[in-house]
N, C-alpha and C positions, 0 to 999 in steps of 0.2 A: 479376402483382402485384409493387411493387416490392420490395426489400431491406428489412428495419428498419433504422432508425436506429441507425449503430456495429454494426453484421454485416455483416463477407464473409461471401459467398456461399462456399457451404459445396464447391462445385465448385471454388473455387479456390485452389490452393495458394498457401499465407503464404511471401514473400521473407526465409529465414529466416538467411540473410547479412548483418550489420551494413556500412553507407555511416559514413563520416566523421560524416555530418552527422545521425548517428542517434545517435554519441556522444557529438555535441556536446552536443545537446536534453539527452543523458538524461544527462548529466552536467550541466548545469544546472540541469534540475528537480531532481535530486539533493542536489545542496548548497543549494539555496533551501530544499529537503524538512530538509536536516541543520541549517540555522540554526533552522527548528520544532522540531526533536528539540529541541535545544539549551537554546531557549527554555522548553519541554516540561519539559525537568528541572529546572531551573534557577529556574522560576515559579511553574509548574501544580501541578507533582506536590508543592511543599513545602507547598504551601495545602492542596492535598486533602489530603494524608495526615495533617495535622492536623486540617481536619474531618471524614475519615472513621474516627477511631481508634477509636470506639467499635465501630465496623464495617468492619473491614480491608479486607476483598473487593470494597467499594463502590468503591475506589481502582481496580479492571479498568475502569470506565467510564471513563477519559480515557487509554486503553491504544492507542486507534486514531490519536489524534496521532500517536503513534510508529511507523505503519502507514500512511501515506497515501503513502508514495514507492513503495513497489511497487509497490501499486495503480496507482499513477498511472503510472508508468512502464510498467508492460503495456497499459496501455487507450492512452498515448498513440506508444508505439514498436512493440507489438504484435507483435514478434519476441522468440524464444526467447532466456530470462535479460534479457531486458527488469527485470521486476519483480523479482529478483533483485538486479539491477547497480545498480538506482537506491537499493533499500532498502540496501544494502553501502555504496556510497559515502555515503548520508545520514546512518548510525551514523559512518562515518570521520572527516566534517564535525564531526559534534556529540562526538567525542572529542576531536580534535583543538580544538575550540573549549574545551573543559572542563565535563567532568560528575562529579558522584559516583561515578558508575557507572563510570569511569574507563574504559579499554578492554574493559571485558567485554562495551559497547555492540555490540561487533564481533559477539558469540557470537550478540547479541539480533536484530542485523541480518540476521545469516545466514539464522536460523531463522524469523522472520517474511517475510525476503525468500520465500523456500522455501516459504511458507503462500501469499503471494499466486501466487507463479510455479505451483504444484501448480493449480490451477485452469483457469490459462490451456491451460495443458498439455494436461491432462485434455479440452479443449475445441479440443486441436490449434492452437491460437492463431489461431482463424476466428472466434470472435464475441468483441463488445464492446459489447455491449447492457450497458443496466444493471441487469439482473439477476446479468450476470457481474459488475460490479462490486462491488455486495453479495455475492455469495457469495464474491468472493476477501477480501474487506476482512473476512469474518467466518471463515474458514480461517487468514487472516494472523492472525485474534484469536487463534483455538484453539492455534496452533502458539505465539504468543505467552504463552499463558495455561499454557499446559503447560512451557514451556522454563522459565519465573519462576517456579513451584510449586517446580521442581527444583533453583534456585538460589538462593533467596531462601527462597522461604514452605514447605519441608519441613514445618517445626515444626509447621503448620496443622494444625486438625483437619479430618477429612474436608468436612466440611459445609460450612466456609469454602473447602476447596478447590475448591468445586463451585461456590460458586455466584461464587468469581472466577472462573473457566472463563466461566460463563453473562454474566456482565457484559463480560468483556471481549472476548466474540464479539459481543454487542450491540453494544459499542463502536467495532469492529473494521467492525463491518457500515454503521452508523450513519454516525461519522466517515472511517475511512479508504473503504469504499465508495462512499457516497453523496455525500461531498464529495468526491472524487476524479473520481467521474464529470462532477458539476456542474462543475468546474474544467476538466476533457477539455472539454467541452461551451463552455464559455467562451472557452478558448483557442481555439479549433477555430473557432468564427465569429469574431476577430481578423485571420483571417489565419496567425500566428504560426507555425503548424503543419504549413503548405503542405508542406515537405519533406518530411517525416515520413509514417506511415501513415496516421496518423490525419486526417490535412488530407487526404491524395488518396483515402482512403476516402469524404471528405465530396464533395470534389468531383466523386468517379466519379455521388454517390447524385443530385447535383443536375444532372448530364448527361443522366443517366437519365430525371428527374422530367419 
């Protein structure tokens, strides 16, 4: 029976040494990821948070914008701190471009990169299905939703704090999982990604086929 689509085979060990041309990609997608943050702050978030004032917590659904470079970053470099490295540099991007949030982006970037890479990990950085994709893009939310309670929204009352936790894993899973995948997927039949894991994982499956 063949492989699924986006899984090594679980016999083989991940090339968990970064090539040149691993940093290049993922510092690319990175900064294209940190001009979305950018935009993210700067657009998204001043509209929502005026139409969700009545209901604060509604604001964790547009919380996976800010989550789709780790994601992406693991699914399409698939090596250890992959999804780490791209979420870092895409908070760096969107500081240095200018946000509200000023450099605290860095704090935010950590700790959700840390949400999406826990995943991969936990799965030894051998699959990329997209079901791994939704689970790291809503881990990247929790750790998201948890680190902003702690720095922002303390004041909340419990109940508010819960149920932005629960929106902004939705979010997390929705957005930065599910478009992150679909984008893997994208790139991946272009061409674009041949160097990469994620191109020769494609190319091995259709050898195979």
């Amino acid at each position: 029976m063949n492989a699924s689509p986006n899984t090594v085979p679980s016999k083989a060990a991940p090339r968990a040494a970064w090539r040149v041309i691993d940093i290049v990609i993922a510092s690319v997608l990175a900064v294209v990821c940190g001009v979305i943050f950018w935009i993210w702050s700067n657009a998204v978030s001043p509209v929502v948070g005026t139409a969700t004032a009545g209901f604060p917590p509604l604001s964790g659904l547009i919380g996976g914008g800010w989550l789709i470079a780790g994601v992406l970053g693991g699914l399409v470099i698939r090596k250890p701190g992959a999804a780490l490295y791209c979420e870092l540099v895409g908070a760096l991007v969107e500081a240095l471009l200018g946000t509200h949030y000023s450099f605290a982006v860095l704090i935010s970037g950590l700790v959700q990169g840390l949400g999406a890479e826990v995943v991969f990990a936990a799965l030894r950085y051998r699959r990329f299905g997209w079901p791994v994709a939704l689970a790291s893009g809503a881990v990247s939310g929790l750790f998201m939703s948890i680190s902003e309670i702690a720095m922002y929204y303390a004041f909340w009352q419990t109940q508010y704090k819960i149920m932005y936790v629960i929106f902004a894993v939705i979010s997390g899973l929705v957005i930065a999982g599910f478009l992150a995948w679909v984008l893997t997927r994208a790139l991946v039949s272009t061409g674009v990604l041949s160097s990469v894991a994620a191109g020769r994982d494609a190319r091995s499956r259709r050898a195979r086929a």
